[in-house]
Backbone bond lengths (Angstrom), bond angles and torsions (degrees), N, CA, C in turn:
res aa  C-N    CA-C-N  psi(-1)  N-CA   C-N-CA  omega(-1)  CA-C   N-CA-C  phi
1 X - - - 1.439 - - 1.528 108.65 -
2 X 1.489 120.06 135.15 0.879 116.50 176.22 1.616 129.71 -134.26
3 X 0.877 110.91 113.23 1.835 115.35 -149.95 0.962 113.48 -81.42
4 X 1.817 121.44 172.75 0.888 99.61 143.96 1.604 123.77 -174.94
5 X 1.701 78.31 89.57 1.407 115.58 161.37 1.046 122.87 -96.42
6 X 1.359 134.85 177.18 1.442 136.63 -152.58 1.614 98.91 -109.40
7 X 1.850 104.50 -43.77 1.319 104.65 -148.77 2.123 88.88 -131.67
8 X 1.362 103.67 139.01 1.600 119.57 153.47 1.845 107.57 -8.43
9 X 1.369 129.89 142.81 1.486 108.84 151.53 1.293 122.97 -68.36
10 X 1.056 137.51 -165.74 1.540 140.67 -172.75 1.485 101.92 -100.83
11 X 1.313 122.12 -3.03 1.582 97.61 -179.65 1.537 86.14 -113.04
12 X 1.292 128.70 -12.45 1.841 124.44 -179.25 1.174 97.76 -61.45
13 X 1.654 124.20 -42.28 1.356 129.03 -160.22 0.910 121.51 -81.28
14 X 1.541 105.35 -25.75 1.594 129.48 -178.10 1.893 109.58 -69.77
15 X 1.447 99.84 -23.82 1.718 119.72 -146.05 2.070 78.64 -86.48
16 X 1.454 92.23 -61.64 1.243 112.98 -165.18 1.583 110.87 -36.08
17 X 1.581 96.84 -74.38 2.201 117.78 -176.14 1.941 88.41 -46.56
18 X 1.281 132.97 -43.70 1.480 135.36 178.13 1.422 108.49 -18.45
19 X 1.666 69.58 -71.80 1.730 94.63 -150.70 1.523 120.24 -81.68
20 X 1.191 104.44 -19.44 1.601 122.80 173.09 1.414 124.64 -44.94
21 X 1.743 111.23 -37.94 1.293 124.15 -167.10 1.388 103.82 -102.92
22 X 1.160 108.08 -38.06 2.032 112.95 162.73 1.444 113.60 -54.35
23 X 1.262 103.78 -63.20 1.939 94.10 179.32 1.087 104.09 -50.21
24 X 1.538 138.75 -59.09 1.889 137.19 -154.34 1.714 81.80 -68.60
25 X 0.952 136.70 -34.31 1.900 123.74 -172.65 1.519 105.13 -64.95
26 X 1.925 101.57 -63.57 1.257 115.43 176.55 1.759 105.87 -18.57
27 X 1.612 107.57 -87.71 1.491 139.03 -152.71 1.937 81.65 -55.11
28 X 1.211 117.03 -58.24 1.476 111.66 -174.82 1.322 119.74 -69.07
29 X 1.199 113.90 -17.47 1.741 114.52 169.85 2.103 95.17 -89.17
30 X 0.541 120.13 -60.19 1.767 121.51 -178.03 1.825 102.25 -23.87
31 X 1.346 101.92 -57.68 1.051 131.24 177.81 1.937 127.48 -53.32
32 X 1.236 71.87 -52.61 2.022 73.43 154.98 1.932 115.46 -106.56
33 X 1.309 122.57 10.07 1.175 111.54 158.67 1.900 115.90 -82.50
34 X 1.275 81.21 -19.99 1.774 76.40 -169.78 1.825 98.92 -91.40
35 X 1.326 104.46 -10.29 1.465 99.49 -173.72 1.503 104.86 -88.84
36 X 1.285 128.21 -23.57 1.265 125.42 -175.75 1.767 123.76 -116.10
37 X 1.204 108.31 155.91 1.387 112.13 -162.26 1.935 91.12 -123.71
38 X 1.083 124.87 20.75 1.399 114.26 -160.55 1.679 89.51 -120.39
39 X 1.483 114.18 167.67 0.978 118.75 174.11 1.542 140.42 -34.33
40 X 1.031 128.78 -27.23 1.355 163.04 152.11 1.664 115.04 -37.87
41 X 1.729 107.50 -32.67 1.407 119.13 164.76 1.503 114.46 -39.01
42 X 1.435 103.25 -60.02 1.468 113.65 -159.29 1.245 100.39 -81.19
43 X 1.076 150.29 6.22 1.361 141.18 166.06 1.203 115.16 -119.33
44 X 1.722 128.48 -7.18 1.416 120.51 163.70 1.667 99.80 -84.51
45 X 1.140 110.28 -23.64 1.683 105.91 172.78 1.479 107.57 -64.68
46 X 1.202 110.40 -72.18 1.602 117.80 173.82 1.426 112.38 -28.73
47 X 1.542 123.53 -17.43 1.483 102.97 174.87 1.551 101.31 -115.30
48 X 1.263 125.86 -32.34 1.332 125.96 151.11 1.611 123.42 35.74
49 X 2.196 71.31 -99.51 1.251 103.05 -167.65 1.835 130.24 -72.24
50 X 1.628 83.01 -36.61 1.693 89.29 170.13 1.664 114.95 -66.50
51 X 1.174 106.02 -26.05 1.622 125.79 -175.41 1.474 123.30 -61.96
52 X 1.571 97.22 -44.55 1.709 117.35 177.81 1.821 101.22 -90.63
53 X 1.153 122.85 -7.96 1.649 115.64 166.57 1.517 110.34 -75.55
54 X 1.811 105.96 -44.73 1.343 111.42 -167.34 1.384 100.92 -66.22
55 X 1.744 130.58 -27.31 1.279 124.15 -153.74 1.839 90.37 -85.45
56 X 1.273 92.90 -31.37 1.827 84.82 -175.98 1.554 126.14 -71.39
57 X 1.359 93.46 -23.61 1.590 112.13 175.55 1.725 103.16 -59.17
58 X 1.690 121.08 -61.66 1.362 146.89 -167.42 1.669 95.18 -52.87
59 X 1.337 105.29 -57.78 1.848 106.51 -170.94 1.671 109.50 -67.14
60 X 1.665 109.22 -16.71 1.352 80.52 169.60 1.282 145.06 -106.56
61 X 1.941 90.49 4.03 1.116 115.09 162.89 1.674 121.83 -67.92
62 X 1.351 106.39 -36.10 1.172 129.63 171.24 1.325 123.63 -39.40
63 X 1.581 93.98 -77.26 1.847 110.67 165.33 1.370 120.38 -51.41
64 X 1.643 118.79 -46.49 1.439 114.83 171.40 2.109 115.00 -62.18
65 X 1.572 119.82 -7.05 0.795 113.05 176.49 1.763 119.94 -102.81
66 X 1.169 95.82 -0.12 1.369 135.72 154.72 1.190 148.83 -41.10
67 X 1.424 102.61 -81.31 1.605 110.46 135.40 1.013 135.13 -79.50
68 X 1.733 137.15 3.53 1.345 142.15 154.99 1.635 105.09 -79.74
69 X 1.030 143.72 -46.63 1.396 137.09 156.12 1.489 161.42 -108.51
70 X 1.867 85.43 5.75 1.718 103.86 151.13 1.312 82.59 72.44
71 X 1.428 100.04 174.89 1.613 115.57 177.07 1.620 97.77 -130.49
72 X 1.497 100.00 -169.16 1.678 115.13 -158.26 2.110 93.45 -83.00
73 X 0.659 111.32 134.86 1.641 127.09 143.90 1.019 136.03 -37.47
74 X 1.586 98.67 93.69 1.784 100.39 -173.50 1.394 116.62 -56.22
75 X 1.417 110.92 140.82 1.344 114.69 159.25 1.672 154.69 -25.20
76 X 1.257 109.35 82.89 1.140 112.40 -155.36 1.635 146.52 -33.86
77 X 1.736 98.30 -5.87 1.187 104.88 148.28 1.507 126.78 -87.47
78 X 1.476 113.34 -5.95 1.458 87.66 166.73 1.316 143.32 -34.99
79 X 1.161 151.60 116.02 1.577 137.25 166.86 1.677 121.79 -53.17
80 X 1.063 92.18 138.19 2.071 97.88 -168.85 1.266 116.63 -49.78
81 X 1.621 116.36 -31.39 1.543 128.05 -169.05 1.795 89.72 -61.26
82 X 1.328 121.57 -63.96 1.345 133.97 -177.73 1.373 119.09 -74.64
83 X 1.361 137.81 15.51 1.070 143.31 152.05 1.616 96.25 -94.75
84 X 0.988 124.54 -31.66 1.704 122.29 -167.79 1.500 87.14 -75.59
85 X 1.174 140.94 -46.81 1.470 151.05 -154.35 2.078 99.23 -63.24
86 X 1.427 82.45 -48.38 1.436 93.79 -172.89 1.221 122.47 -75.55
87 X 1.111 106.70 -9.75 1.726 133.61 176.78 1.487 106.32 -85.00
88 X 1.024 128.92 -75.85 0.889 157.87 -177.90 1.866 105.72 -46.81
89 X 1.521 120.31 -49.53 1.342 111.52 -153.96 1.811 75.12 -86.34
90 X 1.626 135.20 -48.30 1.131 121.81 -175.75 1.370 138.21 -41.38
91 X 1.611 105.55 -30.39 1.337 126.73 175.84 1.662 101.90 -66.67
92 X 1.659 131.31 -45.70 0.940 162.31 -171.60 1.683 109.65 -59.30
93 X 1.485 105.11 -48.54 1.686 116.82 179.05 1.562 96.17 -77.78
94 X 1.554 128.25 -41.14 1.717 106.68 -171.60 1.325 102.91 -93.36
95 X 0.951 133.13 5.67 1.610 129.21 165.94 1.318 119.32 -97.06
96 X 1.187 134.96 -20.23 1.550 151.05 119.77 1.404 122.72 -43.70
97 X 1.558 128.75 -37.09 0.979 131.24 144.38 1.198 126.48 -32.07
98 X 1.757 124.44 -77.39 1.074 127.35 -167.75 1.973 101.26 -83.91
99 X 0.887 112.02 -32.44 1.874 117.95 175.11 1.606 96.62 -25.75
100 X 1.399 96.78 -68.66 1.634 111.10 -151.26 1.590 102.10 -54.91
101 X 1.162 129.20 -62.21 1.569 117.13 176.33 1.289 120.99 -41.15
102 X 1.664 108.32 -52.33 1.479 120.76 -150.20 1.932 89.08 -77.60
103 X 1.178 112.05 17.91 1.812 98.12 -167.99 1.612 95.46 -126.35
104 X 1.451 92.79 -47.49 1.542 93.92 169.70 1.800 108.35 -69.08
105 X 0.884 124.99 -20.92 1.994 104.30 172.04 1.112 110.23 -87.15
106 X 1.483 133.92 -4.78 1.886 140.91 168.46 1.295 87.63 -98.96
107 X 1.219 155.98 5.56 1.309 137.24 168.80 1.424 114.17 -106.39
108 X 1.716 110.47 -32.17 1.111 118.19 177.46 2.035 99.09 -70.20
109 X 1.262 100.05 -38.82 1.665 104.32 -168.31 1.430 95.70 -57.60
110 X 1.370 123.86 -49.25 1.426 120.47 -146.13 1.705 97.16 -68.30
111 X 1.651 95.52 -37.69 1.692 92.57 166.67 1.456 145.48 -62.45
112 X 1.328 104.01 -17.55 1.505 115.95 159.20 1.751 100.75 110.37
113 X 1.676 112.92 -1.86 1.349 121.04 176.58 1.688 122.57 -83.88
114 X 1.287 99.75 121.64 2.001 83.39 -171.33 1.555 95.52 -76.24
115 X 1.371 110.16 178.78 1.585 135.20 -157.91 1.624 81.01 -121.48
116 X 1.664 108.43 99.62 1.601 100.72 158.04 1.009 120.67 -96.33
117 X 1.722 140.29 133.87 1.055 155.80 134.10 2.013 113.78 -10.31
118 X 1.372 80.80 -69.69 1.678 94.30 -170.77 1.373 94.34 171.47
119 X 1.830 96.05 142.20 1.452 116.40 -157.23 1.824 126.82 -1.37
120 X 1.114 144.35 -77.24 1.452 124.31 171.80 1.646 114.36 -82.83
121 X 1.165 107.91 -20.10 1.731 113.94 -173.54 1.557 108.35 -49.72
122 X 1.097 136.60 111.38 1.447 128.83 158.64 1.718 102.62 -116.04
123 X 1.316 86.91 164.89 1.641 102.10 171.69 1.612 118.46 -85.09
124 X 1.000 145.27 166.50 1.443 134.71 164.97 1.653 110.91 -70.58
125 X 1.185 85.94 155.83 1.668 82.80 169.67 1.626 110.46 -112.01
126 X 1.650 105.15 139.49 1.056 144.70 -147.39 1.536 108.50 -107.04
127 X 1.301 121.61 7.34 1.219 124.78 167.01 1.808 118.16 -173.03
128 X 1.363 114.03 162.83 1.064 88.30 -156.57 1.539 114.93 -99.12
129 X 1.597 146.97 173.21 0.867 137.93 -162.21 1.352 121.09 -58.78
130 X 1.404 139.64 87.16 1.284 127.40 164.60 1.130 113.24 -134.51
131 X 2.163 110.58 151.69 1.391 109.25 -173.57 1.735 109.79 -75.64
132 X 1.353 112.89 -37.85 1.308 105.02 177.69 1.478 121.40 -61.93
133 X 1.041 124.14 -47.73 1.339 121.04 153.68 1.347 128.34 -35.67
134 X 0.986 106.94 -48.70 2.291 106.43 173.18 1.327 101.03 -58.69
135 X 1.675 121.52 -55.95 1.292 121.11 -170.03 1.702 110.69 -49.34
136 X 1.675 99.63 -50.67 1.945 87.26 -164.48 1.371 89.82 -71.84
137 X 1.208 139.97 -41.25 1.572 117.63 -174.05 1.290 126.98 -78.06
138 X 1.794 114.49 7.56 1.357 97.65 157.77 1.673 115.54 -107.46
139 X 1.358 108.97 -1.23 1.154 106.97 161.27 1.626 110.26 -85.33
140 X 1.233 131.81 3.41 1.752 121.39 161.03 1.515 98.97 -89.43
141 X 1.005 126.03 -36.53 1.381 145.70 -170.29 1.566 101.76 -47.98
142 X 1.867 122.51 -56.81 1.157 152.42 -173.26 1.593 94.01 -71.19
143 X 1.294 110.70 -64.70 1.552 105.66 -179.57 1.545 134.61 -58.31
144 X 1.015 110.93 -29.06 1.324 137.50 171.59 1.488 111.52 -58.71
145 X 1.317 104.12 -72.85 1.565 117.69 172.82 1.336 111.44 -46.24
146 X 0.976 144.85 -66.70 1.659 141.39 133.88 1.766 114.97 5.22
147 X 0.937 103.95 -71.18 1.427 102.27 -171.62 1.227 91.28 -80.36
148 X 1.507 155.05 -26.53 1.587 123.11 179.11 1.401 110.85 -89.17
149 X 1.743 112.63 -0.24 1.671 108.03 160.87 1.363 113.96 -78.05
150 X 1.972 118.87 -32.05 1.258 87.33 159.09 1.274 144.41 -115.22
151 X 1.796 111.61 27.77 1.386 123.95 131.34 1.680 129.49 -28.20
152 X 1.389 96.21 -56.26 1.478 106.42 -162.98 1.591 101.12 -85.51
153 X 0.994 117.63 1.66 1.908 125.52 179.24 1.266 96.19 -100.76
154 X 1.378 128.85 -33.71 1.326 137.62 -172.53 1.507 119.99 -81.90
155 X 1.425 121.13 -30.75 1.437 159.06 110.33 1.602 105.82 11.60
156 X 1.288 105.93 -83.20 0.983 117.21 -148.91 1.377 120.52 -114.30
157 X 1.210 122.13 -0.83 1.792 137.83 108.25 1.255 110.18 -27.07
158 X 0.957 114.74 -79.23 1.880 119.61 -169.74 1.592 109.77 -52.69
159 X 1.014 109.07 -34.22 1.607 115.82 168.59 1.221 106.12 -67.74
160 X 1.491 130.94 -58.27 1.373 133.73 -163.85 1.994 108.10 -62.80
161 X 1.617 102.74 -42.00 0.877 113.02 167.89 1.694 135.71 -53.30
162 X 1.095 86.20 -30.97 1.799 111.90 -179.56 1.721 102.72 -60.31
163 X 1.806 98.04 -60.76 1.341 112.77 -146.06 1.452 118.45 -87.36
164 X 1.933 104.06 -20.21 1.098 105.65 -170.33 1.859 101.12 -125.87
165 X 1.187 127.51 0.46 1.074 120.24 -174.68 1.863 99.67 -125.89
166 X 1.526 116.17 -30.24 1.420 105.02 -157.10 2.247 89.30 -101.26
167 X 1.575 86.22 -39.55 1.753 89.50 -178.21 1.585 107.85 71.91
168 X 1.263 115.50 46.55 1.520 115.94 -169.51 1.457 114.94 -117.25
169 X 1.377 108.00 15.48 1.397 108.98 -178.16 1.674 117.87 81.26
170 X 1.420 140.88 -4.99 0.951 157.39 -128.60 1.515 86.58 -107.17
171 X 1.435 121.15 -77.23 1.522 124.40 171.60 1.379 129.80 -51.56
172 X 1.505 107.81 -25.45 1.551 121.07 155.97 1.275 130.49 -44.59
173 X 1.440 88.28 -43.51 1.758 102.14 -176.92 1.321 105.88 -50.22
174 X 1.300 122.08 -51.81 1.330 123.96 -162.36 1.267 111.19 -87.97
175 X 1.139 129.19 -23.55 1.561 144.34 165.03 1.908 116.24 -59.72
176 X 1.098 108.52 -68.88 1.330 118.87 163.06 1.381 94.33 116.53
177 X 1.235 119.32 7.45 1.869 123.01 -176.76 1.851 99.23 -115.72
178 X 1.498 88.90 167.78 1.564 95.36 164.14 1.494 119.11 89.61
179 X 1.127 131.69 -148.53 1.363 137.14 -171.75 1.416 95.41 -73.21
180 X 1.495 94.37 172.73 1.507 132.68 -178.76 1.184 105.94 -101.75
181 X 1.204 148.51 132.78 1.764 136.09 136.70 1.817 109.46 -65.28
């Protein structure tokens, strides 16, 4: 699809500034649950899990708003090699997006742990009890998360790059301020 508007709609943008600060928590809370053994476990888990449902819920609202209204049109000097890049790493952030929940609740399942919502609410479990199974999916689980930290570094370079070195409207898009293309 190819649009052609200048700028994101207001609820893509809305979806986007959301979700931006949840994943960097997400990936940074993941990150000190596995690093710590102290009290603090059970409550970076406790937000975790409800956290990575809501993010999966958001991306698929996201993505379905996505392909109903495309985004803005890169700049026509881009070069194709780097329009493919940009293609390509985006496809890369919502499939990592939605991965990371949907792997962690078959990983939590395979472990025999339900996925609570909040106090009795759990999710079903989605696979069936096995230890080998938890293991390889929390080691994709581990890997994954990794590569959408350095997706999202990669992300947000390209943004920085856009907005403060190229000035092409590119970071605008998503902003809803600033230049025109």
């Amino acid at each position: 699809m190819t649009p052609a508007h200048a700028h994101f709609s207001p609820l893509a943008r809305l979806l986007h500034w959301t979700m931006a600060p949840l994943i960097l928590a997400m990936l940074f809370i993941g990150v000190g649950m596995v690093a710590t053994v102290s009290h603090a476990h059970d409550t970076l888990v406790a937000i975790h899990r409800p956290l990575g449902v809501a993010l999966l819920v958001l991306v698929l609202i996201r993505a379905g708003v996505r392909i109903r209204r495309g985004s803005p049109a890169l700049p026509d000097d881009i070069p194709p090699a780097q329009r493919l890049v940009a293609r390509l790493s985006h496809l890369m952030l919502y499939v990592l997006m939605a991965a990371m929940p949907l792997i962690g609740w078959a990983m939590l399942s395979a472990a025999g742990y339900p996925v609570t919502l909040y106090g009795p609410v759990h999710l079903p479990p989605v696979m069936p009890h096995d230890e080998r199974l938890y293991a390889l999916l929390r080691a994709l689980h581990t890997w994954l998360a990794a590569s959408l930290f350095v997706i999202v570094l990669m992300h947000i370079a390209a943004a920085l790059f856009h907005g403060l070195i190229r000035r092409d409207g590119v970071l605008s898009s998503m902003t809803g301020h600033g230049s025109q293309r």
